[in-house]
Biopython code that builds the backbone (N, CA, C, O; Angstrom):
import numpy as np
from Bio.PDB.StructureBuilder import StructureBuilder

atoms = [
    (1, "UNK", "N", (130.060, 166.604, 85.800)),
    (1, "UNK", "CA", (128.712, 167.018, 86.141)),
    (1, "UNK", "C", (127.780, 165.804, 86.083)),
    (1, "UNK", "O", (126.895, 165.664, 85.239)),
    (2, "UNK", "N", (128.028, 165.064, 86.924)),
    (2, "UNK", "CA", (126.896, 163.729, 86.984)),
    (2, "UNK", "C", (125.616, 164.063, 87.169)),
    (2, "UNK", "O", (125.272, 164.880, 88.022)),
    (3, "UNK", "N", (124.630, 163.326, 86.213)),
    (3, "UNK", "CA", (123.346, 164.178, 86.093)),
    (3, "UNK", "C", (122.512, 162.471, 86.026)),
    (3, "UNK", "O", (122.864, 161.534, 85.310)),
    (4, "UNK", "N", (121.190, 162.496, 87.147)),
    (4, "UNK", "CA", (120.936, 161.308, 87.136)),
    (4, "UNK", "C", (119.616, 161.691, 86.691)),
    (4, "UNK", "O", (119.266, 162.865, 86.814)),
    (5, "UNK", "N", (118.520, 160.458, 85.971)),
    (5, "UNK", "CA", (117.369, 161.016, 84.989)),
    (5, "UNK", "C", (116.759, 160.146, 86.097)),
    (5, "UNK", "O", (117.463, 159.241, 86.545)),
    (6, "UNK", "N", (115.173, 160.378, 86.723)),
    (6, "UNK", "CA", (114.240, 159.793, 87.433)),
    (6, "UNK", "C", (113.130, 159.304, 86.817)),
    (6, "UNK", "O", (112.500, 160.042, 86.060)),
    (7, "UNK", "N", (112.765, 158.122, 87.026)),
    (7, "UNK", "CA", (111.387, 158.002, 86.073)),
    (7, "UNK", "C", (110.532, 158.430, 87.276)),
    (7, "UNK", "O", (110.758, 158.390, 88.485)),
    (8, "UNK", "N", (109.022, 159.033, 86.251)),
    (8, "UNK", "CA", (108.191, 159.578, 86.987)),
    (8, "UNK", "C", (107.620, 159.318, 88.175)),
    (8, "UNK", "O", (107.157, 160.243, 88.841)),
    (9, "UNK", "N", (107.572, 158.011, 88.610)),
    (9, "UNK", "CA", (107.062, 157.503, 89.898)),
    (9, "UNK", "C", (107.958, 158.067, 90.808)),
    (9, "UNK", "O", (107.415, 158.489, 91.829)),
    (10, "UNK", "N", (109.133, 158.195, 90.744)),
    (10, "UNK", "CA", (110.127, 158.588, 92.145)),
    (10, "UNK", "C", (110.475, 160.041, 92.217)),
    (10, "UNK", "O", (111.283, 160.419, 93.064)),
    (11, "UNK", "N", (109.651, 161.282, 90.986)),
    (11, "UNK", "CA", (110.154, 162.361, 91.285)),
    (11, "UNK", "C", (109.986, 162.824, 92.452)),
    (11, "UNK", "O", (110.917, 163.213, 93.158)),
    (12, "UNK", "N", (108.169, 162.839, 92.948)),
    (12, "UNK", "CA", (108.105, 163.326, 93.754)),
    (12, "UNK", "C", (108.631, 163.274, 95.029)),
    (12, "UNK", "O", (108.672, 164.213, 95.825)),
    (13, "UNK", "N", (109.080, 162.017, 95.219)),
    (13, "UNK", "CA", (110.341, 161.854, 96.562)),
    (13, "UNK", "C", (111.319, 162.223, 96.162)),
    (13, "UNK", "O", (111.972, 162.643, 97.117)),
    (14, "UNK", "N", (111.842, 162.324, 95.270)),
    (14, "UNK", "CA", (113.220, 162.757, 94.795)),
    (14, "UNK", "C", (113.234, 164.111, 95.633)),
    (14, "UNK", "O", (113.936, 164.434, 96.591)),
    (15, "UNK", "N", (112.274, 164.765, 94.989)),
    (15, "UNK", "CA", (112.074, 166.189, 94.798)),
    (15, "UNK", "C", (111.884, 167.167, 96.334)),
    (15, "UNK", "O", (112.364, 168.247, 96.678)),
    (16, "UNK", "N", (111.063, 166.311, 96.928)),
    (16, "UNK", "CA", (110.910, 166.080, 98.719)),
    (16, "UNK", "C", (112.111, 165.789, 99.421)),
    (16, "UNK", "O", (112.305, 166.326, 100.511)),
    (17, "UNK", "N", (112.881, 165.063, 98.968)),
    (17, "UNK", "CA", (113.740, 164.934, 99.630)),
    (17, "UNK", "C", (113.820, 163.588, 100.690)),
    (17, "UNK", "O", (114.752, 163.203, 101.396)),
    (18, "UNK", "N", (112.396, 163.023, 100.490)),
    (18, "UNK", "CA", (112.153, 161.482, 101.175)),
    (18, "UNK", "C", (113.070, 160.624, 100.690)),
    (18, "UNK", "O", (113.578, 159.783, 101.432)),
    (19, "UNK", "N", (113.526, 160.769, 98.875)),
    (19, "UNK", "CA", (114.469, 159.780, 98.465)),
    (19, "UNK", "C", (116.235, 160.563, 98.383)),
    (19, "UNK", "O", (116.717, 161.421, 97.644)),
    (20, "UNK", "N", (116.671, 159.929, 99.280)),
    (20, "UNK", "CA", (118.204, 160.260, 99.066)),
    (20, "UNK", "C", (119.370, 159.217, 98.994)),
    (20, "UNK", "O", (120.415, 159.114, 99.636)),
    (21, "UNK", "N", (118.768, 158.416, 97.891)),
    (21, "UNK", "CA", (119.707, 157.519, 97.211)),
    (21, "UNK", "C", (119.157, 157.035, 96.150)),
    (21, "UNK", "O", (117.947, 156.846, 96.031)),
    (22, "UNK", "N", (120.065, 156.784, 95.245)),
    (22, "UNK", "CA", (119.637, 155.925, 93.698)),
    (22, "UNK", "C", (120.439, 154.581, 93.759)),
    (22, "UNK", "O", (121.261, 154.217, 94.600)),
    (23, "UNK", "N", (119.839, 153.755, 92.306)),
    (23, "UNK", "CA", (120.876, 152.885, 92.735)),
    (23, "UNK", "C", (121.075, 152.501, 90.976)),
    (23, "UNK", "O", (120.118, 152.151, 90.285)),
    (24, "UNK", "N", (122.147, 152.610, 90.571)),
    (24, "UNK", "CA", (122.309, 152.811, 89.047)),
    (24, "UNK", "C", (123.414, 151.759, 88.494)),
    (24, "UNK", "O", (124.181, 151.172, 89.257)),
    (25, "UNK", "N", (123.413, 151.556, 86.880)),
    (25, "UNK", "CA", (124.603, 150.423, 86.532)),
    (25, "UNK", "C", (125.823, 151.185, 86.472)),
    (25, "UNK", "O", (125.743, 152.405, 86.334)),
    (26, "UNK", "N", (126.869, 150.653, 86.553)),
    (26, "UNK", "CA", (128.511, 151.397, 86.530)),
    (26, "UNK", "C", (128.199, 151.860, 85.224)),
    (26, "UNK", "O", (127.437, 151.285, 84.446)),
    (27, "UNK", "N", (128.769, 152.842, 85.024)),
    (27, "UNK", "CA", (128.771, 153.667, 83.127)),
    (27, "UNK", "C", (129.629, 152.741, 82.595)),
    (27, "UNK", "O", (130.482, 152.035, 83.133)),
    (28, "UNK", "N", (129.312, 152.838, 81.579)),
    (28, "UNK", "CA", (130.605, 152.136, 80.129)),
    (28, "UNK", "C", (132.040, 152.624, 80.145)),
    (28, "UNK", "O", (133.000, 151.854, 80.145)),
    (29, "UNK", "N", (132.139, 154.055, 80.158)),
    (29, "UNK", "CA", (133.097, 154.743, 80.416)),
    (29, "UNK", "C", (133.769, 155.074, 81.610)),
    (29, "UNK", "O", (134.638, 155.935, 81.749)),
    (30, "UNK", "N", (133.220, 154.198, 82.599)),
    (30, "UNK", "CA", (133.966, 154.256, 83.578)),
    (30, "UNK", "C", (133.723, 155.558, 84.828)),
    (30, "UNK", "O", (134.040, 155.553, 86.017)),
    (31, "UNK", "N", (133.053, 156.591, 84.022)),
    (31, "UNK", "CA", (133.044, 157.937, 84.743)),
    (31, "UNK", "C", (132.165, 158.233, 85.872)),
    (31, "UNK", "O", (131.514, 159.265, 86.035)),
    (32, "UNK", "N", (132.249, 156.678, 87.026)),
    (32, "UNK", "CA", (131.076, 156.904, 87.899)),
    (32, "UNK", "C", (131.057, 157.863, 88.833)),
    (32, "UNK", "O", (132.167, 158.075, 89.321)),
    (33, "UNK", "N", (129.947, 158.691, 89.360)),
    (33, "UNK", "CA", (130.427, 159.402, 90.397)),
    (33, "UNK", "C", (130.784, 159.577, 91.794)),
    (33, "UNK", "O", (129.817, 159.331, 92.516)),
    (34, "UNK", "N", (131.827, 159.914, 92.431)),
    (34, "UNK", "CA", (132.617, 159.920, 93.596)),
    (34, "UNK", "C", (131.960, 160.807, 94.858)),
    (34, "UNK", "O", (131.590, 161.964, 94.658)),
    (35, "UNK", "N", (131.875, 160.346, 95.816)),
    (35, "UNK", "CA", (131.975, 160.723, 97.349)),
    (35, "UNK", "C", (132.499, 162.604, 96.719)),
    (35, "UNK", "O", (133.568, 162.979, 96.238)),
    (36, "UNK", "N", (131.389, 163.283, 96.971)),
    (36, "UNK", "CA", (131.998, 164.636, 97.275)),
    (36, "UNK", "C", (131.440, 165.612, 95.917)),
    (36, "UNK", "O", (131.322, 166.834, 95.827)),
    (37, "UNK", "N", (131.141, 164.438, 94.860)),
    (37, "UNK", "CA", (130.782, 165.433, 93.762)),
    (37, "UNK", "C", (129.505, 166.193, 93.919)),
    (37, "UNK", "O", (128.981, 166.203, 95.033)),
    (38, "UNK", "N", (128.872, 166.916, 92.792)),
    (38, "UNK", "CA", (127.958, 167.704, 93.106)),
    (38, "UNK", "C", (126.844, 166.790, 92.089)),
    (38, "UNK", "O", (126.907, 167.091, 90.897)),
    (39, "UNK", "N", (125.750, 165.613, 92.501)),
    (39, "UNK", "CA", (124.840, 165.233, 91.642)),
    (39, "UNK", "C", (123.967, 166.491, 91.137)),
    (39, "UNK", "O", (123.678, 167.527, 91.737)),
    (40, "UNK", "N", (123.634, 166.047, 89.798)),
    (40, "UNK", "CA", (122.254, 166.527, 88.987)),
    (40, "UNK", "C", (121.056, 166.000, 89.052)),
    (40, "UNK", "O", (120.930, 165.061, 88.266)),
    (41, "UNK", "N", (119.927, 166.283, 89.815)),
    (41, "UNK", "CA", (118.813, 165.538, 89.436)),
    (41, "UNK", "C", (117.463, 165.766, 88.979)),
    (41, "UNK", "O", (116.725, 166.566, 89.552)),
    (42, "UNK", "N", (117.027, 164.935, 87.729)),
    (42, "UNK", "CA", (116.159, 165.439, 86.827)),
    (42, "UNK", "C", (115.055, 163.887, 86.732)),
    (42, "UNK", "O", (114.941, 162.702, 87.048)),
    (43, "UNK", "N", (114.290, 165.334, 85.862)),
    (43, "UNK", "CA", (112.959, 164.081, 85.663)),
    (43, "UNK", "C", (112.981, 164.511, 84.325)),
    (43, "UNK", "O", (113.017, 165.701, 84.012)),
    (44, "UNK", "N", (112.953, 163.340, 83.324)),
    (44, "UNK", "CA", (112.370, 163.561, 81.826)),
    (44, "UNK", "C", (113.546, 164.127, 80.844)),
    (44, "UNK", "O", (113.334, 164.646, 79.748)),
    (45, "UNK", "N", (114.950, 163.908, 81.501)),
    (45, "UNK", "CA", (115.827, 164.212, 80.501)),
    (45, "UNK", "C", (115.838, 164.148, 79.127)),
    (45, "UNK", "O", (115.199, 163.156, 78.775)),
    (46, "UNK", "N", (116.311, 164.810, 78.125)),
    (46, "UNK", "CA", (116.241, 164.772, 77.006)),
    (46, "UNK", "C", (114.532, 164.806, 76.313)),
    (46, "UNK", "O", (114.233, 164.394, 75.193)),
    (47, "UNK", "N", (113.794, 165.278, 77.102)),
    (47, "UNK", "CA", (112.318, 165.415, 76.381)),
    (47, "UNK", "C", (111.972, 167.080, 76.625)),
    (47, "UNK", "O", (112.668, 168.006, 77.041)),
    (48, "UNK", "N", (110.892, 167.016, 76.269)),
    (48, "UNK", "CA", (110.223, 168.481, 76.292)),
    (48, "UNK", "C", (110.046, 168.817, 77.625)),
    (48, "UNK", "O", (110.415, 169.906, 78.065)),
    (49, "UNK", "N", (109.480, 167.921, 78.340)),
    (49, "UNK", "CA", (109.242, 168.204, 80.143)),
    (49, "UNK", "C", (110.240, 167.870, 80.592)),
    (49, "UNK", "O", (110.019, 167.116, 81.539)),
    (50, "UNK", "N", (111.672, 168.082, 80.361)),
    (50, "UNK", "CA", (112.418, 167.573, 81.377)),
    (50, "UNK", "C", (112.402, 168.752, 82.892)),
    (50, "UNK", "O", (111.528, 169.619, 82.937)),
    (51, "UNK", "N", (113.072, 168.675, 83.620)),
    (51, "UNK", "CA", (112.587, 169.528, 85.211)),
    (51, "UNK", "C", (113.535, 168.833, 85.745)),
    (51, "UNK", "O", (113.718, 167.623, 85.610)),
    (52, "UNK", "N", (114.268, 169.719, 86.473)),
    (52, "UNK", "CA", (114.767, 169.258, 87.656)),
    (52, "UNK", "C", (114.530, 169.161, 88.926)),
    (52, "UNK", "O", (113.898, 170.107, 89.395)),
    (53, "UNK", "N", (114.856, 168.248, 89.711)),
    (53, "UNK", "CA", (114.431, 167.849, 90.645)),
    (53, "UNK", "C", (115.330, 168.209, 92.241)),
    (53, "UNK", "O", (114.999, 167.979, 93.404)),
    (54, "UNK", "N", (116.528, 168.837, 91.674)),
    (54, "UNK", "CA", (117.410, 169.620, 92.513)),
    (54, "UNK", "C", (118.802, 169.104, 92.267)),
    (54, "UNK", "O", (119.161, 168.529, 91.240)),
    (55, "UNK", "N", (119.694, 169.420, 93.522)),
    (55, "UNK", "CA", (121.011, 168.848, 93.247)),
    (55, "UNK", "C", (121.655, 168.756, 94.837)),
    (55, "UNK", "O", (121.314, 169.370, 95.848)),
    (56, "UNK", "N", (122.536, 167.917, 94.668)),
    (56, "UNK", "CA", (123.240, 167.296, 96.174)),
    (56, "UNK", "C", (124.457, 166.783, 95.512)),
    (56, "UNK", "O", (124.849, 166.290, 94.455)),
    (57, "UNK", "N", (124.947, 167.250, 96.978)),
    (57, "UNK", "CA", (126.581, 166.191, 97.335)),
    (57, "UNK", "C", (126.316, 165.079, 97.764)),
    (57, "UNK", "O", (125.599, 164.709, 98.694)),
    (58, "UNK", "N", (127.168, 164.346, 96.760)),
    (58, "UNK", "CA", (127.287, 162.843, 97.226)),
    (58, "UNK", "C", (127.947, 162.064, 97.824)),
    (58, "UNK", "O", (129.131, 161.783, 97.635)),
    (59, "UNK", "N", (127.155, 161.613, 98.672)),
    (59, "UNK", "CA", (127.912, 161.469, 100.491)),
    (59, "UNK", "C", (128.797, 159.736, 100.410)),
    (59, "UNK", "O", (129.984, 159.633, 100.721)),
    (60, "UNK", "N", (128.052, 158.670, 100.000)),
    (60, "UNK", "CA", (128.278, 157.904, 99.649)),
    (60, "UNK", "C", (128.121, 156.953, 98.360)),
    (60, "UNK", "O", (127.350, 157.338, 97.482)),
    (61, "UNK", "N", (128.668, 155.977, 98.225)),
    (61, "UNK", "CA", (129.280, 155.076, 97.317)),
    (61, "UNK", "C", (129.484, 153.496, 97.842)),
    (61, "UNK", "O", (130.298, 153.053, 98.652)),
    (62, "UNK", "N", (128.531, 152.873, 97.142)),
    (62, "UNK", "CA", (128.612, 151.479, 97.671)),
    (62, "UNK", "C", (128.428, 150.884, 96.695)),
    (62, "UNK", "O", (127.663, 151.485, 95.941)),
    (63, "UNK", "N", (128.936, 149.506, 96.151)),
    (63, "UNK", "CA", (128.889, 148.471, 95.493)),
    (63, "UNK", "C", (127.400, 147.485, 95.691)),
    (63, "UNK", "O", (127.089, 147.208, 96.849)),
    (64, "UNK", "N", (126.674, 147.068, 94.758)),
    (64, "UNK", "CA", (125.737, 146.623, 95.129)),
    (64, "UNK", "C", (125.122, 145.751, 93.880)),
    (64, "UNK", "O", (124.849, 146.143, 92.746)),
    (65, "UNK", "N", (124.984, 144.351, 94.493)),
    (65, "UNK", "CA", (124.405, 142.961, 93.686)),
    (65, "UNK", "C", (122.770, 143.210, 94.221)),
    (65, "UNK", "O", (122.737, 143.959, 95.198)),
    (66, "UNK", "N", (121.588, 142.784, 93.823)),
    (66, "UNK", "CA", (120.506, 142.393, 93.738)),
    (66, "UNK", "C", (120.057, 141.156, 92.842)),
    (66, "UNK", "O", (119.929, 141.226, 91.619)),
    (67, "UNK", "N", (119.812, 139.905, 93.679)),
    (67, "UNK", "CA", (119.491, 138.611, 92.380)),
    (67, "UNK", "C", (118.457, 137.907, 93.690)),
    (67, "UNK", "O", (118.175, 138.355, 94.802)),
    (68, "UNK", "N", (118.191, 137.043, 93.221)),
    (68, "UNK", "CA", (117.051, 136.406, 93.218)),
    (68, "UNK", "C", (116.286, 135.979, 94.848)),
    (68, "UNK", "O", (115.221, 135.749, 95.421)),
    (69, "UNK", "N", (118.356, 136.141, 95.077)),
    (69, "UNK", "CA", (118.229, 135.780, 97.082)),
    (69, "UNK", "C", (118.239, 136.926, 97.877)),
    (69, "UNK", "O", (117.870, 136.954, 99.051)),
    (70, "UNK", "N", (118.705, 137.965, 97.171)),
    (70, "UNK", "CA", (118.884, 139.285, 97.923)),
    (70, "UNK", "C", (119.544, 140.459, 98.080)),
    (70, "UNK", "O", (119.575, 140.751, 96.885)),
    (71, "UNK", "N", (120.000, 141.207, 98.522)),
    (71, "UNK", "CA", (121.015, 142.034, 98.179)),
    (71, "UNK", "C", (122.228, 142.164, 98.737)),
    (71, "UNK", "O", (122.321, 141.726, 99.884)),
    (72, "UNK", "N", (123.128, 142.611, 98.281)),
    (72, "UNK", "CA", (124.757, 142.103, 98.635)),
    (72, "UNK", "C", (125.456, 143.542, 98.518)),
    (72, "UNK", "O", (126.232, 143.754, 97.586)),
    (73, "UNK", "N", (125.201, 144.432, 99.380)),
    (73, "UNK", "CA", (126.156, 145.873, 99.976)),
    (73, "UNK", "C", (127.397, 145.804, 99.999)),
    (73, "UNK", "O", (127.732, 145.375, 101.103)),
    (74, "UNK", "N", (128.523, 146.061, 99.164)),
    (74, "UNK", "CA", (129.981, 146.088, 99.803)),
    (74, "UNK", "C", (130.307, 145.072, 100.099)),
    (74, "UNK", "O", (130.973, 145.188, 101.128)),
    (75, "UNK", "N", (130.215, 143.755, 99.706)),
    (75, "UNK", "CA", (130.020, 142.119, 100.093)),
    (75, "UNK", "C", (129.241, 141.763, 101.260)),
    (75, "UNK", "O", (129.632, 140.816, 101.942)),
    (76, "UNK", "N", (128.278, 142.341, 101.554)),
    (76, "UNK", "CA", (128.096, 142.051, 102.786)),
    (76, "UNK", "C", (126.496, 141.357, 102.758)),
    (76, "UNK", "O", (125.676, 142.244, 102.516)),
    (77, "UNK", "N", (125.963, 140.225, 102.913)),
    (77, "UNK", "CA", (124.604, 140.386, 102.494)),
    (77, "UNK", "C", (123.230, 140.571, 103.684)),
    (77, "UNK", "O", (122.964, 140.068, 104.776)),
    (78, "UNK", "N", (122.647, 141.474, 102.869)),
    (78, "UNK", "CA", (121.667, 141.878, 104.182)),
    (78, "UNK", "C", (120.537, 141.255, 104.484)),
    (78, "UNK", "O", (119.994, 140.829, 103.464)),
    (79, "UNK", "N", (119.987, 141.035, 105.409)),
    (79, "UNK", "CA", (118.920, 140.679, 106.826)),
    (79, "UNK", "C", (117.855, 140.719, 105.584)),
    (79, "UNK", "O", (118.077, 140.894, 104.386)),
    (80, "UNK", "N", (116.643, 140.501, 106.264)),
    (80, "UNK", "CA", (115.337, 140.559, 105.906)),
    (80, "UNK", "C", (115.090, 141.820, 105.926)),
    (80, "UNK", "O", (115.060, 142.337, 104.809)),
    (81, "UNK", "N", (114.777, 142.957, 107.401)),
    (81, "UNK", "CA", (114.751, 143.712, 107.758)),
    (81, "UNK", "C", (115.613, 144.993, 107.334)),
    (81, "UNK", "O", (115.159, 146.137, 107.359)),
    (82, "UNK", "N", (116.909, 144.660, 106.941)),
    (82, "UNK", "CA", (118.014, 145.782, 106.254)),
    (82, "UNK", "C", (117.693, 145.894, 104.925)),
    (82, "UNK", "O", (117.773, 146.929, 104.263)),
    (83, "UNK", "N", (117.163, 144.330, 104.367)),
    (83, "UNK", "CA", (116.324, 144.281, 102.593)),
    (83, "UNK", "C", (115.681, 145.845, 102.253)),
    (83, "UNK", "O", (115.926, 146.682, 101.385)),
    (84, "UNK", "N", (114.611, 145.769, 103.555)),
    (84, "UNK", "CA", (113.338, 146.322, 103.373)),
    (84, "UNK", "C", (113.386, 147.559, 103.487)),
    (84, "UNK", "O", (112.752, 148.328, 102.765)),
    (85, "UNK", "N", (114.388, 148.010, 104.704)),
    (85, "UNK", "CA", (114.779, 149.694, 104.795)),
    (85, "UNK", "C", (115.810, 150.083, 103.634)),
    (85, "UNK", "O", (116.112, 151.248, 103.378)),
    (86, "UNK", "N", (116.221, 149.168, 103.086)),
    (86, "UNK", "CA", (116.859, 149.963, 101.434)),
    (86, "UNK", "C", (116.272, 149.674, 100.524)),
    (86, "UNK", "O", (116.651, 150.243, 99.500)),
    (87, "UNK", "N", (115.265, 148.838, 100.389)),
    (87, "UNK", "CA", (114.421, 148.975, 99.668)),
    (87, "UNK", "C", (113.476, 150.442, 100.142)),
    (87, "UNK", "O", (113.711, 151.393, 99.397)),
    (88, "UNK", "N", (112.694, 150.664, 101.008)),
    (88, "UNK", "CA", (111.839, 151.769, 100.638)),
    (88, "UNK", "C", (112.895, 152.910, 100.915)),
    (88, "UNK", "O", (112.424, 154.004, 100.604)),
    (89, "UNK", "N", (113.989, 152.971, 101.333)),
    (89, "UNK", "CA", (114.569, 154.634, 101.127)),
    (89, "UNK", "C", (114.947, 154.648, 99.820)),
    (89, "UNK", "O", (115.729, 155.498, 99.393)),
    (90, "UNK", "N", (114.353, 153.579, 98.968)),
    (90, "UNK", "CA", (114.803, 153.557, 97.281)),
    (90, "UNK", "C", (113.682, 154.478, 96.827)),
    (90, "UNK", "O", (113.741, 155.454, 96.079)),
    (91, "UNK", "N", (112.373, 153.793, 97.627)),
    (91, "UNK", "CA", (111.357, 154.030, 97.043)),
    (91, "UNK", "C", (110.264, 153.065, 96.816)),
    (91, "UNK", "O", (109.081, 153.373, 96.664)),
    (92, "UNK", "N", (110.559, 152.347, 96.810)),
    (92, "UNK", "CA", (109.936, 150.697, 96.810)),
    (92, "UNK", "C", (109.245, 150.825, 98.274)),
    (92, "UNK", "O", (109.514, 151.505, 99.264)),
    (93, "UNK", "N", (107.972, 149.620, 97.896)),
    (93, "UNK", "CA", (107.379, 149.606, 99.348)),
    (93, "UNK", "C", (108.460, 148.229, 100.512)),
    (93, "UNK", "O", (108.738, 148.096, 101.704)),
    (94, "UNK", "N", (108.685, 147.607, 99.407)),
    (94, "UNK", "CA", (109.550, 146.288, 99.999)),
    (94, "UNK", "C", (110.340, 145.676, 99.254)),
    (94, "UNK", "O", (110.181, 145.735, 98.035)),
    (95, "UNK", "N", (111.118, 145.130, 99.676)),
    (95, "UNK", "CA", (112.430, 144.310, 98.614)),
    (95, "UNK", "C", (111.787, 143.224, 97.243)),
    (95, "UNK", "O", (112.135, 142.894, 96.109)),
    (96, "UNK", "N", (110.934, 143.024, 97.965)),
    (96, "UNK", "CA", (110.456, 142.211, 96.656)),
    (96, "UNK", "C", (109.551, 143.196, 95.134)),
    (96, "UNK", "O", (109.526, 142.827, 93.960)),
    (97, "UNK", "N", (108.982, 144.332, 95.664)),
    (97, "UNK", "CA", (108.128, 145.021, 94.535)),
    (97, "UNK", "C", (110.032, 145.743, 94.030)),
    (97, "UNK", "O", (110.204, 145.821, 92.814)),
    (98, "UNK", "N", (111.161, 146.160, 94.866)),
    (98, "UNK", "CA", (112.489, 146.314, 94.612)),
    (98, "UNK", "C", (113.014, 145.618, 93.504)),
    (98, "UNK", "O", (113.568, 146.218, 92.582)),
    (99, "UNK", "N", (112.883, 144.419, 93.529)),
    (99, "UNK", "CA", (113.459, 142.946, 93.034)),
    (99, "UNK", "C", (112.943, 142.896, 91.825)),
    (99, "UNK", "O", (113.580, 142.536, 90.835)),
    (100, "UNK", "N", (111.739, 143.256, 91.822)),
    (100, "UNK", "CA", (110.782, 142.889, 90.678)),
    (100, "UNK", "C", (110.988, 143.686, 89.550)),
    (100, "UNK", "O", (110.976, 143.228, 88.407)),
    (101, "UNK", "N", (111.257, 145.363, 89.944)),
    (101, "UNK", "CA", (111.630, 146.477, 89.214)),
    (101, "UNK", "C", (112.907, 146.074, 88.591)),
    (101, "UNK", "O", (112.732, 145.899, 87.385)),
    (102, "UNK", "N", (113.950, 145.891, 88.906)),
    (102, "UNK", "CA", (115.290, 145.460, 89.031)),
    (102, "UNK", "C", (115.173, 144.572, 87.538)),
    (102, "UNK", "O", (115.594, 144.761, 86.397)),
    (103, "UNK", "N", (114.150, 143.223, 88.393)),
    (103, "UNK", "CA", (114.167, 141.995, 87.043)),
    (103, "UNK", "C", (113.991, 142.587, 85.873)),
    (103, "UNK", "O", (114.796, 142.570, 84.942)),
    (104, "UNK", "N", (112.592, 143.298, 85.903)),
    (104, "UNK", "CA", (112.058, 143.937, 84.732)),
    (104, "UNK", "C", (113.083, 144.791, 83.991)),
    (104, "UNK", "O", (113.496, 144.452, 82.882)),
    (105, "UNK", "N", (113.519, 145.974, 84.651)),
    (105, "UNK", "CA", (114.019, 146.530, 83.853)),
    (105, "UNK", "C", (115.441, 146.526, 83.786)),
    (105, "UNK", "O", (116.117, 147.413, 83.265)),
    (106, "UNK", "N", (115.896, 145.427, 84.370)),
    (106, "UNK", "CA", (117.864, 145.148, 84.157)),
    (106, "UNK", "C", (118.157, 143.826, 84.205)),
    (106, "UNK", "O", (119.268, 143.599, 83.726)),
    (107, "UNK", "N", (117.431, 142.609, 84.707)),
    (107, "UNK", "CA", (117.401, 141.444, 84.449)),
    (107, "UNK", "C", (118.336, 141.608, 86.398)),
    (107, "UNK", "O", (118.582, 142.564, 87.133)),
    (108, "UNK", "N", (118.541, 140.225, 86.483)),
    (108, "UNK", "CA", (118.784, 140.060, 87.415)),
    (108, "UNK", "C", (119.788, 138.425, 87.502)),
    (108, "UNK", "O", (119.304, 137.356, 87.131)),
    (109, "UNK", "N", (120.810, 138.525, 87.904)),
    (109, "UNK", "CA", (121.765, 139.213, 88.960)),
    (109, "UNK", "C", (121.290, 140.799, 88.238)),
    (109, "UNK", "O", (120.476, 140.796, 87.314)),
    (110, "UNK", "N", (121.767, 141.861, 88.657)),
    (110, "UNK", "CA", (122.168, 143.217, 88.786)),
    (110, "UNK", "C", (123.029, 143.673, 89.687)),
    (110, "UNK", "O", (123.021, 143.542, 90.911)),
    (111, "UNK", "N", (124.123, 144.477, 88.651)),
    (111, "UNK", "CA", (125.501, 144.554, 89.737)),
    (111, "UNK", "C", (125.764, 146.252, 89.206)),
    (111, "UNK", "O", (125.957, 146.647, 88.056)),
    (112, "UNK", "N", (125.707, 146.879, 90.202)),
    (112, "UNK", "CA", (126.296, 148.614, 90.134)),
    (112, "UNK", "C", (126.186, 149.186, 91.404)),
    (112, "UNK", "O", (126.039, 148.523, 92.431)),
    (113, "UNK", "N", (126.265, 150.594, 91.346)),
    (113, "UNK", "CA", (126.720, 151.130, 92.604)),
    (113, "UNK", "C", (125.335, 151.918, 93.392)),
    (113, "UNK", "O", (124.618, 152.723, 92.798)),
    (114, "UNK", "N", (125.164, 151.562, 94.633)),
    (114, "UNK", "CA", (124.325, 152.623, 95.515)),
    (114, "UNK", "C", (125.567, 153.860, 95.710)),
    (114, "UNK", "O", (126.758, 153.960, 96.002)),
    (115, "UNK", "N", (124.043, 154.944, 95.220)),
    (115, "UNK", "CA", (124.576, 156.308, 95.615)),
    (115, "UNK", "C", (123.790, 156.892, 96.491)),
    (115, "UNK", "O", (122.647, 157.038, 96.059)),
    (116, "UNK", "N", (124.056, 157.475, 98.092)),
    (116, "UNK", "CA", (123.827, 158.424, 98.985)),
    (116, "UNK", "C", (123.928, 159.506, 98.844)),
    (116, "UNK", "O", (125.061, 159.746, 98.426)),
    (117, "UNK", "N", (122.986, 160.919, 99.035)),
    (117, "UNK", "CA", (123.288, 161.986, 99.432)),
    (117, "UNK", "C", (122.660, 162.676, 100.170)),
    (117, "UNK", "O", (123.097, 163.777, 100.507)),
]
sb = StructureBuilder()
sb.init_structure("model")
sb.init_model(0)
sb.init_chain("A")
sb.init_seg("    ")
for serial, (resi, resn, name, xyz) in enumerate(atoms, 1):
    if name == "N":
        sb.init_residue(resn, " ", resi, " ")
    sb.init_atom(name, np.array(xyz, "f"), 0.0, 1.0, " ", f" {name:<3s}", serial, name[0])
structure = sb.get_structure()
């Protein structure tokens, strides 16, 4: 039952349905989730307001670096222009306010998986 927690800025796309991808670190345990499962998605896990934000099948699974030059899909590294459209279907207005989030709150290189659904 993969259950992903949203911080408050992205519920409301979450929740809309504007955002249909996350992009998260591999678990410790290994138990990442696969093409086909059924995601959980919430805002405020483990608090008094937690809420969910709905649930989806997860369509895809991609490998994904973010560091200082850019981002790196499945080895592949992307355009200026490809930056920017995965940056805002993240949620981000552009790869760099992307980048910045990233630094702050995971340091950077950053290496885990984009999830689609």
């Amino acid at each position: 039952m993969p259950q992903f927690n949203f911080k408050k800025q992205f519920a409301p796309a979450v929740e809309s349905g504007k955002k249909r991808q996350t992009i998260r670190a591999k678990r410790k345990d290994g138990r990442n989730p696969h093409v086909g499962d059924t995601l959980y998605l919430f805002v405020g896990l483990r608090t008094k307001g937690c809420r969910r934000l709905g649930e989806a099948i997860c369509k895809e699974v991609h490998q994904i670096t973010i560091d200082y030059t850019g981002i790196n899909v499945d080895g592949e590294w992307l355009l200026t222009v490809a930056k920017n459209e995965l940056a805002r279907a993240d949620g981000f207005n552009d790869y760099y306010e992307m980048k910045d989030f990233f630094r702050k709150e995971h340091g950077l290189p950053f290496e885990g998986l984009l999830y689609k659904w």
